[in-house]
C-alpha positions, 0 to 999 in steps of 0.5 A: 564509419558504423553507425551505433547499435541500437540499445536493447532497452528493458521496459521500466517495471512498474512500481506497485503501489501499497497502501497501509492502515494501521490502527496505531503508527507504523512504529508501533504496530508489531506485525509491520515489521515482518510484514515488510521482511516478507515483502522483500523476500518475495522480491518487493524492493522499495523505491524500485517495484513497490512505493508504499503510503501509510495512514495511521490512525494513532489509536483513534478508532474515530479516524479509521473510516476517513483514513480508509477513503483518504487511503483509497482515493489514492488507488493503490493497487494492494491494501494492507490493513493492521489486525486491529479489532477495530479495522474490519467496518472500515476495511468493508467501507473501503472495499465497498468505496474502491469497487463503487468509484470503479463502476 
């Protein structure tokens, strides 16, 4: 009786995690869409190398900045932020909030 070959098992890849702001929804922010189409065309395929959170501030500037923290302290490994004239300071505090915890 031989004994079983052993499996030549791959490493599990990783699933990268992306965080999305958006000023309005993701239903309604007109750039989403493409963006996710290039995603795929580079090879990201959710549910297997990219699992994506989103904050949405439904068009209250007032929220951007705590969804920015809430958004970071989940650690994604990439930040995508909507082109909202209204993100940059938040987007500034994020970065600031993510190199800060990581020191």
């Amino acid at each position: 009786m031989a004994a079983p070959l052993p499996a030549d098992a791959q490493p599990a890849a990783k699933v990268a995690r992306l965080g999305v702001l958006l000023f309005g929804t993701p239903e309604s922010e007109a750039n989403l869409p493409a963006f996710r189409r290039r995603l795929t065309e580079l090879g990201w395929v959710e549910g297997k190398t990219l699992s994506t959170v989103y904050r949405a501030a439904e068009g209250h500037p007032e929220r951007l900045a705590a969804l920015a923290v809430e958004l970071a302290s989940l650690k994604p490994d990439f930040i995508f932020a909507s082109a909202a004239t209204s993100l940059p300071l938040p987007a500034r505090r994020l970065t600031r909030y993510r190199q800060e915890r990581s020191a």
